[in-house]
PDB file with SEQRES, HELIX, SHEET and CRYST1 records, atoms N, CA, C and O in Angstrom:
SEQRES   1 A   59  UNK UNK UNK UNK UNK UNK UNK UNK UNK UNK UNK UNK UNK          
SEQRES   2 A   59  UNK UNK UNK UNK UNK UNK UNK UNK UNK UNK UNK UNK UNK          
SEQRES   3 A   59  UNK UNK UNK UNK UNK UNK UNK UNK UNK UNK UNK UNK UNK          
SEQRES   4 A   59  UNK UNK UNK UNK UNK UNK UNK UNK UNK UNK UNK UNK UNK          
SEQRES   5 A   59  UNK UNK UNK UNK UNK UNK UNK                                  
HELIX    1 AA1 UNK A    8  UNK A   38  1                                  31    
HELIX    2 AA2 UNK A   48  UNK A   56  1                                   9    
CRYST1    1.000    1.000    1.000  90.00  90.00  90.00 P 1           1          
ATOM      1  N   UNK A   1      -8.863 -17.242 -11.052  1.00  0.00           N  
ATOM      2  CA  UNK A   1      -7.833 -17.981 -10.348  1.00  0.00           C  
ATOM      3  C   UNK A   1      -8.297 -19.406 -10.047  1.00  0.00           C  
ATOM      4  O   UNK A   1      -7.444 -20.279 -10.203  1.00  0.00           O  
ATOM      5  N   UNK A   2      -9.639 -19.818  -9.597  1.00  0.00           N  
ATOM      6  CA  UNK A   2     -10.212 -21.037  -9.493  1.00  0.00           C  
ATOM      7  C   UNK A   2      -9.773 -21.791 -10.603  1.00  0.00           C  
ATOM      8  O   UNK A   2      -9.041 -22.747 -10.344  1.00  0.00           O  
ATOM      9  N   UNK A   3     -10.126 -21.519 -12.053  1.00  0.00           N  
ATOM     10  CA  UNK A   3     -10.088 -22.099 -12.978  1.00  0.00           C  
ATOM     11  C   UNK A   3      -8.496 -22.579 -13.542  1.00  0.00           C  
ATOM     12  O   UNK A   3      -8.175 -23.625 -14.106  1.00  0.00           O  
ATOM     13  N   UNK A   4      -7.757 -21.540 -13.207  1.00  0.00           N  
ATOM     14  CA  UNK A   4      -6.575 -21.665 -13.081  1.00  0.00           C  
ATOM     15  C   UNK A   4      -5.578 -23.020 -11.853  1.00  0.00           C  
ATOM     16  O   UNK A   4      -4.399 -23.371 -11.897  1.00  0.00           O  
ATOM     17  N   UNK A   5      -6.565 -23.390 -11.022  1.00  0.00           N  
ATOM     18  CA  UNK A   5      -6.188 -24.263 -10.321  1.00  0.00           C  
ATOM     19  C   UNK A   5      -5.117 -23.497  -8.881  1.00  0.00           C  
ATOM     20  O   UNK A   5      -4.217 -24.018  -8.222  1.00  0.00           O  
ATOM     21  N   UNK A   6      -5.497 -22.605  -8.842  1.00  0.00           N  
ATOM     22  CA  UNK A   6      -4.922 -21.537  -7.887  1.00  0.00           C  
ATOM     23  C   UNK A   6      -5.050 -22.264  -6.345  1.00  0.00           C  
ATOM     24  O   UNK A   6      -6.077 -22.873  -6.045  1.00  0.00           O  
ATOM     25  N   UNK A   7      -4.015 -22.151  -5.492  1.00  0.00           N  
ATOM     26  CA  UNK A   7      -4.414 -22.798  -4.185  1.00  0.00           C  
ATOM     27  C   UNK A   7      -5.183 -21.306  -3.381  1.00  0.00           C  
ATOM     28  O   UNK A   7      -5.013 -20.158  -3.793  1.00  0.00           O  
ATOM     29  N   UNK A   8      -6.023 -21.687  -2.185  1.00  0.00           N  
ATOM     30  CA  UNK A   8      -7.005 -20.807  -1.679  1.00  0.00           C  
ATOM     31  C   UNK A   8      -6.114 -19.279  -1.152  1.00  0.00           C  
ATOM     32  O   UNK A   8      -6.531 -18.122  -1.130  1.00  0.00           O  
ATOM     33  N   UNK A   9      -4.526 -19.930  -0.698  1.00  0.00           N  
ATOM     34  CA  UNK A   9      -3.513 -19.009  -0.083  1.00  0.00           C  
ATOM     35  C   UNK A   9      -3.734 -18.134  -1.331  1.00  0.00           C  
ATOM     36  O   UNK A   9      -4.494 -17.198  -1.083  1.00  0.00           O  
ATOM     37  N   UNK A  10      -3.211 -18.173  -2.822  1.00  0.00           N  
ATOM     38  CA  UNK A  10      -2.842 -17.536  -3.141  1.00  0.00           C  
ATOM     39  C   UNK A  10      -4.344 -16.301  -3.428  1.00  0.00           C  
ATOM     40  O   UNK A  10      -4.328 -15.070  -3.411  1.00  0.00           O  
ATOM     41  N   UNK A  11      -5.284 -17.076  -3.627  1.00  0.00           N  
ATOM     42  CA  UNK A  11      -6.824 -16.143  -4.133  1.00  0.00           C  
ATOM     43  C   UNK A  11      -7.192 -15.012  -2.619  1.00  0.00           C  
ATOM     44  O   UNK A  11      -7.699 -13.890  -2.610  1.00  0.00           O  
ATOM     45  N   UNK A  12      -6.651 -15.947  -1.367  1.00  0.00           N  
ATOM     46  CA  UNK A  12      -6.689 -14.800  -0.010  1.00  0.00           C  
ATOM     47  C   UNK A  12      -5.622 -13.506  -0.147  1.00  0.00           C  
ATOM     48  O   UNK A  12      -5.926 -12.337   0.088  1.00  0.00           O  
ATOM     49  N   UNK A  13      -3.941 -14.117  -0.702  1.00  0.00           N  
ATOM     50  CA  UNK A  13      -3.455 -13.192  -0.984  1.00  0.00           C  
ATOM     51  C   UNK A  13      -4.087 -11.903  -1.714  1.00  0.00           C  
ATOM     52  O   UNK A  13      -4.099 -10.821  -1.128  1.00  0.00           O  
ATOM     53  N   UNK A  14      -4.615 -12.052  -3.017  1.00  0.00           N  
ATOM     54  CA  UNK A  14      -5.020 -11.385  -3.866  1.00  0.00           C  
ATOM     55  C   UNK A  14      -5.867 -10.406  -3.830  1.00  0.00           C  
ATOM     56  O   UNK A  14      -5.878  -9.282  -4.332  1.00  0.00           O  
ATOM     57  N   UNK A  15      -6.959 -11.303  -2.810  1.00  0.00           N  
ATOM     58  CA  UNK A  15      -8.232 -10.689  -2.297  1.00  0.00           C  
ATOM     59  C   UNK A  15      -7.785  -9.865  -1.116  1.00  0.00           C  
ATOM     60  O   UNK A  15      -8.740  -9.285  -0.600  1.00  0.00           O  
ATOM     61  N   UNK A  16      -6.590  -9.626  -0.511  1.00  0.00           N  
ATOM     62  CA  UNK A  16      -6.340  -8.740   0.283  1.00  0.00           C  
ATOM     63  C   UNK A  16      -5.303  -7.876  -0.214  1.00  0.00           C  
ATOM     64  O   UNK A  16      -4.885  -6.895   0.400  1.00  0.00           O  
ATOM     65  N   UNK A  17      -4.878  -8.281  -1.394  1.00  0.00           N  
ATOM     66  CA  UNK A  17      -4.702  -6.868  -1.319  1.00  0.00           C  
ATOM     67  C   UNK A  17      -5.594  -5.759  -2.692  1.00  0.00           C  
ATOM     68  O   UNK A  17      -5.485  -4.598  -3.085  1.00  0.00           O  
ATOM     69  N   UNK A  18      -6.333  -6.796  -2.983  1.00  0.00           N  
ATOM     70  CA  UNK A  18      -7.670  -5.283  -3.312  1.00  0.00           C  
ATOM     71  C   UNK A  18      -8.203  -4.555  -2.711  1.00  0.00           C  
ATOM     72  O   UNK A  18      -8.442  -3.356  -2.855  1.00  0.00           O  
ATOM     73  N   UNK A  19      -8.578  -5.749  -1.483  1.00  0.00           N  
ATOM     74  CA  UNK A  19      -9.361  -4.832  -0.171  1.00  0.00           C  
ATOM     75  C   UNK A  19      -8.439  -3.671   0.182  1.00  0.00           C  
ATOM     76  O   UNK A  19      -8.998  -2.578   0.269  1.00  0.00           O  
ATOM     77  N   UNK A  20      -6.867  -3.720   0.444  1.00  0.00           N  
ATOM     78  CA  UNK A  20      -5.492  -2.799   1.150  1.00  0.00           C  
ATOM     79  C   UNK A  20      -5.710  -1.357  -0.221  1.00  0.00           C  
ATOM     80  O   UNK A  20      -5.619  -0.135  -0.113  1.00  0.00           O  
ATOM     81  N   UNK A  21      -5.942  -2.035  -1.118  1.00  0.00           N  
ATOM     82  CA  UNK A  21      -6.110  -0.756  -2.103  1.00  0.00           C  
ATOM     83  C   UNK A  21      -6.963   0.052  -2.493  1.00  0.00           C  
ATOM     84  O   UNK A  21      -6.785   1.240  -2.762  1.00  0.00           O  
ATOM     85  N   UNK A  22      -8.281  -0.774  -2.559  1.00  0.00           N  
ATOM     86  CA  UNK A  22      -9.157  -0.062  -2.349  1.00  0.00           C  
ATOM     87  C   UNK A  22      -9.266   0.840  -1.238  1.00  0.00           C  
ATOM     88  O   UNK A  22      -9.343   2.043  -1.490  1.00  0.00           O  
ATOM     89  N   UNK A  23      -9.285   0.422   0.022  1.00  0.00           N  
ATOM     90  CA  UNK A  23      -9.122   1.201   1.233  1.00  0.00           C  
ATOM     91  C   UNK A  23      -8.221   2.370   1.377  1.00  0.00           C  
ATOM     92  O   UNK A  23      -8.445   3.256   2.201  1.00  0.00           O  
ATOM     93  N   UNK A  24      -6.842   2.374   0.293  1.00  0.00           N  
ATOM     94  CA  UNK A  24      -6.008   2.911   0.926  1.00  0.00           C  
ATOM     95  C   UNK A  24      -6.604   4.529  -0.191  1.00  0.00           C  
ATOM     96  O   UNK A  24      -6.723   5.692   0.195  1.00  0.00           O  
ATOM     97  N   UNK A  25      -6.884   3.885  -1.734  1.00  0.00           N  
ATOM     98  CA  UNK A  25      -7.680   4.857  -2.215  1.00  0.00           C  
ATOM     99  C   UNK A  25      -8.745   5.709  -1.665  1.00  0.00           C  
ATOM    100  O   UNK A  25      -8.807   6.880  -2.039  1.00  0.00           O  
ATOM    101  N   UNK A  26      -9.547   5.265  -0.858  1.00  0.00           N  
ATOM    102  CA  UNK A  26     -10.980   5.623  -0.529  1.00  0.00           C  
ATOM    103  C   UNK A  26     -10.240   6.649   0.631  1.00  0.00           C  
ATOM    104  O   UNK A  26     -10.515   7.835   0.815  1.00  0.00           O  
ATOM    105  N   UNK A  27      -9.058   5.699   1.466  1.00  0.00           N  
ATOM    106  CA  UNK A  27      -8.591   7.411   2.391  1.00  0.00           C  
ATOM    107  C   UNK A  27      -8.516   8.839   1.578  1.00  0.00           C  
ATOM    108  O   UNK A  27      -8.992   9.952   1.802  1.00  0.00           O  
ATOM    109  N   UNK A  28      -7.552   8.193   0.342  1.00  0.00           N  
ATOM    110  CA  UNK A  28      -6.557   8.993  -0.023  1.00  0.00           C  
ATOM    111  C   UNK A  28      -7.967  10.037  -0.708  1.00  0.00           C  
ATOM    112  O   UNK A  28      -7.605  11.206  -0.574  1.00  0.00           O  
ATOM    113  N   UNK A  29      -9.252   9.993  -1.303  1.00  0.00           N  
ATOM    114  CA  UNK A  29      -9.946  10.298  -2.041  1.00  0.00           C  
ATOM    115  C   UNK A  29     -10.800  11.425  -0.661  1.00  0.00           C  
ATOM    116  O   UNK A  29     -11.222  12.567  -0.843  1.00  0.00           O  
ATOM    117  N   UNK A  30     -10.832  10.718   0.494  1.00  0.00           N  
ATOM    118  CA  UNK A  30     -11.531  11.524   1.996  1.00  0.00           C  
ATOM    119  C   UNK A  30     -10.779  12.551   2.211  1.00  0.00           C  
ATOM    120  O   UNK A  30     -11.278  13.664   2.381  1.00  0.00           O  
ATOM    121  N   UNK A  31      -9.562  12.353   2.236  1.00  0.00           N  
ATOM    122  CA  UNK A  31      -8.497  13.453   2.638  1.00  0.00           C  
ATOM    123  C   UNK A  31      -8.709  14.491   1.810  1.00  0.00           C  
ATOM    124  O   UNK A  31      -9.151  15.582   2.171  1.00  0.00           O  
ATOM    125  N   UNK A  32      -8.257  14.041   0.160  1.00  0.00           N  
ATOM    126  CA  UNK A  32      -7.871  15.295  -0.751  1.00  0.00           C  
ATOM    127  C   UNK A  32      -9.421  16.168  -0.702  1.00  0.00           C  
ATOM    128  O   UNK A  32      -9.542  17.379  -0.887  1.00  0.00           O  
ATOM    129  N   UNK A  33     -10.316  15.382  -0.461  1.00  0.00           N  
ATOM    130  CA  UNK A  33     -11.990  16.105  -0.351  1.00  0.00           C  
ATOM    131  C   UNK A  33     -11.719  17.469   0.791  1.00  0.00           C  
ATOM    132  O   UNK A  33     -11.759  18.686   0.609  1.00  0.00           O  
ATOM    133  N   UNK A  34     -11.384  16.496   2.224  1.00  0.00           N  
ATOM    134  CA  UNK A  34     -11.628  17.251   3.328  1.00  0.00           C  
ATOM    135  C   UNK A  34     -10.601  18.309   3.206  1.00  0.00           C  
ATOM    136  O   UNK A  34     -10.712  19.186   4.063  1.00  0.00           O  
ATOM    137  N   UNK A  35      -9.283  18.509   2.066  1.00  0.00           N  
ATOM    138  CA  UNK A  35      -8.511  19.395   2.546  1.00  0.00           C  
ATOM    139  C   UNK A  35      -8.754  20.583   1.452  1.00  0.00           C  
ATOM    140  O   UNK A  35      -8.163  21.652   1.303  1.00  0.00           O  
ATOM    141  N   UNK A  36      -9.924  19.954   0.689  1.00  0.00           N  
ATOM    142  CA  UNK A  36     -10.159  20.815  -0.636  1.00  0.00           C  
ATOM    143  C   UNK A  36     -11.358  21.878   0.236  1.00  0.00           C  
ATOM    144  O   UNK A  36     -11.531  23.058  -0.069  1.00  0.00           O  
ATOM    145  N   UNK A  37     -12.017  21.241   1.228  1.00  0.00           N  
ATOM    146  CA  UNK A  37     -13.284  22.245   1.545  1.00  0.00           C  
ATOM    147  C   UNK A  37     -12.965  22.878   3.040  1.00  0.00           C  
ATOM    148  O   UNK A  37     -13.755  23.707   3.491  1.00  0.00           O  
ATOM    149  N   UNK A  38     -11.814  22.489   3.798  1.00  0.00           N  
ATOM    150  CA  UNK A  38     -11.127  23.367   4.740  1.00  0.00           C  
ATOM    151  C   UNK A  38     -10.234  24.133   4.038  1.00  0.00           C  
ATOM    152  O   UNK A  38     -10.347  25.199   4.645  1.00  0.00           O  
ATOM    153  N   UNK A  39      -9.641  24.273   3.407  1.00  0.00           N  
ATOM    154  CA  UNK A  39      -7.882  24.894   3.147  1.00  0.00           C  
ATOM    155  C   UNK A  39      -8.307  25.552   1.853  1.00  0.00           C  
ATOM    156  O   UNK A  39      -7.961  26.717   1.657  1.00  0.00           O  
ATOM    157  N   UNK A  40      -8.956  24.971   1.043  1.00  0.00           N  
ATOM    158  CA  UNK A  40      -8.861  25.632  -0.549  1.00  0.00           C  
ATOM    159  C   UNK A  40      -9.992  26.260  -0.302  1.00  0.00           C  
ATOM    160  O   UNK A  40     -10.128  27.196  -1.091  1.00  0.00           O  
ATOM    161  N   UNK A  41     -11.010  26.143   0.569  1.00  0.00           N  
ATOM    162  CA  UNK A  41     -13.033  26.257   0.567  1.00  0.00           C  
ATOM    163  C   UNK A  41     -12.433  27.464   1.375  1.00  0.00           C  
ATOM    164  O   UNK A  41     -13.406  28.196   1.554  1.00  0.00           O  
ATOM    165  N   UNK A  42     -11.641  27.889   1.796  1.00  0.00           N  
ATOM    166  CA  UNK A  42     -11.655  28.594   2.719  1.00  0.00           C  
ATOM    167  C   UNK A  42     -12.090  29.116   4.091  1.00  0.00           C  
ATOM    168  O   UNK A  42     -12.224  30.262   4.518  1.00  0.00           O  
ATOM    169  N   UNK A  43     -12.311  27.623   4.781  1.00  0.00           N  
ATOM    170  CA  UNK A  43     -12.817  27.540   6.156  1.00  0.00           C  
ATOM    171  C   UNK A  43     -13.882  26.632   5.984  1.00  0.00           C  
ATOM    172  O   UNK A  43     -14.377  26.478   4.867  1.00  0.00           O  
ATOM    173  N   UNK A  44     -14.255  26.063   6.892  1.00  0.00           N  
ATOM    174  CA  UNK A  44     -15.451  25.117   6.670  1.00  0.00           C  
ATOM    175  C   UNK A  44     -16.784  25.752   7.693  1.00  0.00           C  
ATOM    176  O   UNK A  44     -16.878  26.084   8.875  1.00  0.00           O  
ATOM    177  N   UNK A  45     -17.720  25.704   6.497  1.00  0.00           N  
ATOM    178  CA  UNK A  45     -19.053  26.127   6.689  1.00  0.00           C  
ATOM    179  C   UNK A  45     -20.158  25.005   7.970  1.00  0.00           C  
ATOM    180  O   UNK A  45     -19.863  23.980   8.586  1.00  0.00           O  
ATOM    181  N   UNK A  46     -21.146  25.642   7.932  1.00  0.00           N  
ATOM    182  CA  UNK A  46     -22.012  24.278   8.563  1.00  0.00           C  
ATOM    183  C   UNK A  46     -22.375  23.136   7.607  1.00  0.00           C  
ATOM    184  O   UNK A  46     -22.730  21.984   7.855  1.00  0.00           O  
ATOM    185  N   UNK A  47     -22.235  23.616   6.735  1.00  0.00           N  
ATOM    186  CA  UNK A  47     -22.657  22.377   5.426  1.00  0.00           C  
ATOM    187  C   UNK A  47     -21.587  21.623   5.488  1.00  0.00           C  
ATOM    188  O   UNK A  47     -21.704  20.398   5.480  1.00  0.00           O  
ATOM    189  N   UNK A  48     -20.338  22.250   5.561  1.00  0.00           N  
ATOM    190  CA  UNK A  48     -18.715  21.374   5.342  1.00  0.00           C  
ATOM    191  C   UNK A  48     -18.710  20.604   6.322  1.00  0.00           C  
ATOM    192  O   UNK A  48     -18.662  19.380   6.192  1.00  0.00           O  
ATOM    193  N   UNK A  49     -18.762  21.234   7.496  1.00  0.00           N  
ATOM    194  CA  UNK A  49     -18.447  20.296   8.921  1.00  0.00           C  
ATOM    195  C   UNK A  49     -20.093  19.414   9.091  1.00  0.00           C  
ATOM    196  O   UNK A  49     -20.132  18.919  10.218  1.00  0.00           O  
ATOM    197  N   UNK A  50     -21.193  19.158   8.412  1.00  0.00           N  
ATOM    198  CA  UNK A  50     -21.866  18.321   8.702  1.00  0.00           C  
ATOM    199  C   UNK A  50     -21.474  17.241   7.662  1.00  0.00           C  
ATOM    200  O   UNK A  50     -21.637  16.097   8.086  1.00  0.00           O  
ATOM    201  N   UNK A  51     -20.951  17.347   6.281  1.00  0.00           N  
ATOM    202  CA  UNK A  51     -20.437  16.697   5.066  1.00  0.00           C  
ATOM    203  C   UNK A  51     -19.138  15.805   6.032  1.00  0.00           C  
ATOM    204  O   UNK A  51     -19.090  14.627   6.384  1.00  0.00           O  
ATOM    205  N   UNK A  52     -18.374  16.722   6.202  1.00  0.00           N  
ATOM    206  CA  UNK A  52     -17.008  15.971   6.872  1.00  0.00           C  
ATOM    207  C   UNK A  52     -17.001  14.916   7.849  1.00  0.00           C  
ATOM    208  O   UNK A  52     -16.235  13.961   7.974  1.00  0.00           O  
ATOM    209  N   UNK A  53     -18.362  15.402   8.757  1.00  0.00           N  
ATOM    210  CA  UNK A  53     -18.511  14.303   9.991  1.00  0.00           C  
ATOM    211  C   UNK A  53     -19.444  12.695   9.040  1.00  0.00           C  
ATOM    212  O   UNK A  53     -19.212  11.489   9.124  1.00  0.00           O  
ATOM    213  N   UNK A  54     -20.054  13.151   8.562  1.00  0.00           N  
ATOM    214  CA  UNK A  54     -20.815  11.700   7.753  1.00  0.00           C  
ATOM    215  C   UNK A  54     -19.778  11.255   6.968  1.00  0.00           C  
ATOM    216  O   UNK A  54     -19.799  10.049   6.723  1.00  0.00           O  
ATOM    217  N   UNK A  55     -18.783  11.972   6.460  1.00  0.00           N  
ATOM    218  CA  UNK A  55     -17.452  10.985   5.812  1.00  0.00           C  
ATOM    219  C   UNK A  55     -16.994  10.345   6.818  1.00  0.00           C  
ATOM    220  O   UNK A  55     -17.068   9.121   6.709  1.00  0.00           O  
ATOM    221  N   UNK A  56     -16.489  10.796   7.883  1.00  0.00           N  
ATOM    222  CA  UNK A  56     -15.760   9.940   8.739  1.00  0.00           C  
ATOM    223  C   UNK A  56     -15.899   8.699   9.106  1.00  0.00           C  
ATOM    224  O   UNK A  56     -14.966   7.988   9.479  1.00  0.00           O  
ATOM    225  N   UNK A  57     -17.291   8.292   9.011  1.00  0.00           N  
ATOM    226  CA  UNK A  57     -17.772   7.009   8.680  1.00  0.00           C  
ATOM    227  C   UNK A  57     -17.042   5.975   7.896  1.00  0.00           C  
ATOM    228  O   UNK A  57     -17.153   4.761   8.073  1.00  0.00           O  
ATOM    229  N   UNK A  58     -16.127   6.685   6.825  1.00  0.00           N  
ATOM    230  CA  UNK A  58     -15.938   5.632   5.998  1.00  0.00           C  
ATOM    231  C   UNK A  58     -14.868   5.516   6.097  1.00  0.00           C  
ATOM    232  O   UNK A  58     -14.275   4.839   5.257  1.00  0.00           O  
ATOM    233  N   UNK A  59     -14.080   6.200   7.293  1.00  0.00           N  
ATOM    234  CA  UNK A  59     -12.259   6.421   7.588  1.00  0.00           C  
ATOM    235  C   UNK A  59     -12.062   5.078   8.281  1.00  0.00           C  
ATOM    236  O   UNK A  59     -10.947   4.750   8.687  1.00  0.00           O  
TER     237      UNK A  59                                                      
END                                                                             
């Protein structure tokens, strides 16, 4: 976009919304995890619920 002669608005636009997507992926990727090792795992173990709490970190 620099090279392109892009004003800074539009490269902030851009750059936010990779950040909005990336982020919104990385939920969407925590969730389908956490509902695969409660609901499908069939209850969550001590391994699950120590796994689940160090994800939350990244919510």
């Amino acid at each position: 976009m620099f090279e392109q002669g892009r004003s800074c608005l539009d490269l902030a636009q851009q750059l936010h919304a990779v950040e909005s997507a990336v982020g919104n992926a990385k939920r969407e990727l925590i969730h389908d995890h956490m509902e695969h090792c409660l609901v499908e795992g069939g209850g969550p173990t001590r391994d699950t619920l120590k796994e689940l709490k160090q994800l939350t970190k990244y919510l």
